[in-house]
TIKOL-846407 format. One line per 5 residues: number of its first residue (from 0); their letters; for each residue x, y, z of C-alpha. Coordinates in steps of 0.02 Angstrom, whole numbers. Each point is the difference from the previous one (the first is absolute). Example, Ala and Ser with C-alpha at 12.3 -4.5 7.8 and 13.67 -1.06 7.14 Angstrom:
<sites>
0) as) 615,-225,390; 69,172,-33
</sites>
This chain:
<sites>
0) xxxxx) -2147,1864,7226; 42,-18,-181; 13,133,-99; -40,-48,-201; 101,29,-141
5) xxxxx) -67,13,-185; 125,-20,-116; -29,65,-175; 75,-67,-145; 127,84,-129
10) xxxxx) -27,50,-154; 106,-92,-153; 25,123,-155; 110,-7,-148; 54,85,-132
15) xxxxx) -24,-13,-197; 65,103,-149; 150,33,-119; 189,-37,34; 56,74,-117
20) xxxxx) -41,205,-99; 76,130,-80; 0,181,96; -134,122,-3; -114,-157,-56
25) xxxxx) -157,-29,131; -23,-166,63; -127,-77,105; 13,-113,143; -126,-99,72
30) xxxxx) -55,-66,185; -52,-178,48; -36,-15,180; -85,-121,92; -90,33,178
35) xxxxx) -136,-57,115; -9,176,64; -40,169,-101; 141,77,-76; -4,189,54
40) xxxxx) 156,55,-102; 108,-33,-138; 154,96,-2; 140,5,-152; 169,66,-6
45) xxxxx) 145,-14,-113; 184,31,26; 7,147,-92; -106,101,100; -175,-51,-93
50) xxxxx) -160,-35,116; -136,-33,-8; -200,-99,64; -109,-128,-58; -43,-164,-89
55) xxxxx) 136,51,-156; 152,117,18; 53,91,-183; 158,70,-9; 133,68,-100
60) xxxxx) 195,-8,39; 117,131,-74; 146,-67,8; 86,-144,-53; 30,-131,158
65) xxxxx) -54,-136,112; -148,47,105; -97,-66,132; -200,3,11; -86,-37,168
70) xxxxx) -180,-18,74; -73,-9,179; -161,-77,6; -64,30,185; -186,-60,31
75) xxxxx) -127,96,125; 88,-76,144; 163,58,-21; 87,-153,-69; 111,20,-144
80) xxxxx) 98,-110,-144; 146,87,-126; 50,-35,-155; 137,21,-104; 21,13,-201
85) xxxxx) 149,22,-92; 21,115,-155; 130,46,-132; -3,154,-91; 101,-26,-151
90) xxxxx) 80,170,-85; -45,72,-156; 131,-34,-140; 54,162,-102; 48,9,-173
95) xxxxx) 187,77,-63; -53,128,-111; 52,-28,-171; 59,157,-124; -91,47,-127
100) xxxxx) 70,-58,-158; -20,100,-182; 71,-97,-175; -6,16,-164; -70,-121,-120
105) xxxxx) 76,-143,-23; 93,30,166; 54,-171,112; -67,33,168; 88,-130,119
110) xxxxx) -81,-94,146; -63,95,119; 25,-75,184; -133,35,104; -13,-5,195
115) xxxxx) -69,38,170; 41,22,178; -23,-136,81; 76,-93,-129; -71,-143,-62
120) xxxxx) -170,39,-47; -102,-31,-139; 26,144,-136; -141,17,-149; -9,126,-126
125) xxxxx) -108,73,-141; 7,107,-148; -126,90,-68; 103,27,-173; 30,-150,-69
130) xxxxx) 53,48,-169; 161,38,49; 52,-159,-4; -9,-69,207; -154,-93,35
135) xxxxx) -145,65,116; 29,-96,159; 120,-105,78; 99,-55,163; 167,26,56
140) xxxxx) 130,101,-118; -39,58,-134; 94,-59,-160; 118,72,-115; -108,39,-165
145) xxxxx) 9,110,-139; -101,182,-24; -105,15,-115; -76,166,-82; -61,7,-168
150) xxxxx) -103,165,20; 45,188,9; -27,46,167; 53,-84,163; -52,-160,85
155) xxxxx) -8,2,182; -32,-158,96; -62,2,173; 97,-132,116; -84,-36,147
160) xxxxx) 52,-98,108; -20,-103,176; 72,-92,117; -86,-162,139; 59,-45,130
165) xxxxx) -72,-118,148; -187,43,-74; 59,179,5; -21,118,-152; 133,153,-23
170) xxxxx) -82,162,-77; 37,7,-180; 152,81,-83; -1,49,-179; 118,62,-127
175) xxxxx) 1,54,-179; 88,-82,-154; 2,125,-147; 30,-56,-149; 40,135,-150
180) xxxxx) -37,-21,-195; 144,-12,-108; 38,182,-73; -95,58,-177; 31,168,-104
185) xxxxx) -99,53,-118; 60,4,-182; -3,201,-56; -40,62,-160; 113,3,-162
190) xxxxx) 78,158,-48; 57,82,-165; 96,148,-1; 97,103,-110; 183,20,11
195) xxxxx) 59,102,124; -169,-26,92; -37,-33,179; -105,-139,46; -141,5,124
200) xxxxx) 67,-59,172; -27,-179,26; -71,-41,206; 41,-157,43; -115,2,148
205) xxxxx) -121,-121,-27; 22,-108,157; -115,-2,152; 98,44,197; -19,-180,36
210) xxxxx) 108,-68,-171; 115,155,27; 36,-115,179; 66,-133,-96; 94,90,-150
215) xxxxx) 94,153,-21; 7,103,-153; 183,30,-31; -32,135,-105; -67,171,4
220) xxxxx) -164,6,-4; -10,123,-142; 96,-12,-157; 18,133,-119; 69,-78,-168
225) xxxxx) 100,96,-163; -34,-62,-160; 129,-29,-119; 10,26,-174; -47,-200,-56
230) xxxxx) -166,-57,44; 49,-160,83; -116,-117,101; 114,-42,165; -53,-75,159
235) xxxxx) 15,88,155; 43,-136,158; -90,42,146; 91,-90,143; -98,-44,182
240) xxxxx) 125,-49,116; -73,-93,171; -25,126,120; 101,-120,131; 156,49,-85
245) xxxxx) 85,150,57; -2,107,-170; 192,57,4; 40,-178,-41; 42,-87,-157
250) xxxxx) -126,-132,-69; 4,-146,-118; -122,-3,-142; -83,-152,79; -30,81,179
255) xxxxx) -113,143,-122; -160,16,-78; -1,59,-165; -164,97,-69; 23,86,-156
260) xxxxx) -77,160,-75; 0,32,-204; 27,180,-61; -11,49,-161; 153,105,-69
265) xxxxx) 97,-2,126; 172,-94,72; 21,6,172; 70,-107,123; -28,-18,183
270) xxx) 167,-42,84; -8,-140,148; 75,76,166
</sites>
């Protein structure tokens, strides 16, 4: 006697989505599957240990890598189709932190070589202090230019900067470019004294901390003066030697700024090291 067979038909599902992401990004995938019977379950799971049920399967890989994304469609009767989806996880690039930089005015800052790891991405920039002579934005190093200061206090510049690569944004990195004014003293008062007199100390301490970066005084900071028995207008030379320069060493007139302070009745000289 014959027995009969029914023989259901299979399921045919595939997969659609991304090939490509960054890590720690969520992506979706989606199902397509075709059936004359009622699907009962849709089952997900990707390589890395991700699962998941359903029409759409949204995930997020960690790491960098290739990974593998599979679903099981099985209808009510039992029969089942797989499919397979590829994806690449690309990695993150990181920017070499750059030093911060501080200058004084006038200062050549050289090109600044900027990178990340994996090499080869896309590097932009920005700074938010444009008067200092570097424009606000641009892409790959950035170029040798001069600093610029023309106030009293200091100009800091922000320098932010980032790095693409394969769609993949780095988190920023930012460093500072300081920029001092060039040194000012203020001129002190005249003096007349008899002979034999002493004079009024003179300060010279009319700098701000972020000038005294760039310049050194060479001199005391106080000077008590004699008169002598002329009254004779001299100058007194003031000399600012760059604070890069050890101060033990012997400088030429043109590696020194010169500011000079009148006295009355006095002669006095200042000495270079």
């Amino acid at each position: 006697m014959p027995v009969p067979v029914t023989i259901f038909n299979s399921p045919s599902v595939s997969i659609s989505g991304p090939s490509v992401t960054c890590p720690a990004t969520p992506v979706t995938f989606n199902s397509s599957v075709q059936s004359t019977d009622a699907i009962a379950t849709l089952e997900w799971s990707s390589t890395d240990g991700g699962t998941g049920s359903g029409n759409d399967y949204t995930h997020s890989f960690n790491l960098p890598g290739s990974y593998t994304v599979q679903l099981i469609a099985t209808t009510v009767n039992g029969c089942a189709d797989t499919s397979y989806h590829t994806i690449i996880v690309h990695a993150i690039p990181v920017v070499t932190p750059v030093a911060n930089q501080t200058v004084c005015n006038g200062a050549m800052i050289n090109t600044i070589n900027l990178s990340s790891n994996p090499s080869g991405s896309t590097i932009s920039w920005t700074n938010d202090y444009p008067s200092i002579g570097l424009a606000a934005s641009g892409t790959g190093d950035i170029p040798a230019f001069t600093a610029v200061n023309t106030g009293s206090t200091q100009a800091i510049a922000n320098i932010t900067v980032t790095a693409v690569s394969n769609g993949c944004s780095s988190t920023t990195e930012t460093f500072t470019i300081t920029v001092n004014p060039d040194p000012t003293i203020f001129q002190p008062a005249n003096q007349t004294v008899c002979n034999g007199g002493v004079t009024t100390g003179v300060i010279f301490n009319s700098f701000t901390s972020a000038v005294s970066n760039c310049y050194q005084i060479l001199t005391g900071q106080m000077i008590s003066l004699l008169s002598v028995y002329q009254p004779v207008v001299q100058a007194i030379s003031l000399y600012l030697q760059p604070s890069t320069i050890p101060m033990h060493q012997s400088l030429l007139i043109s590696q020194l700024r010169q500011l000079q302070v009148h006295v009355m009745a006095i002669r006095w000289f200042l000495p270079l090291p």
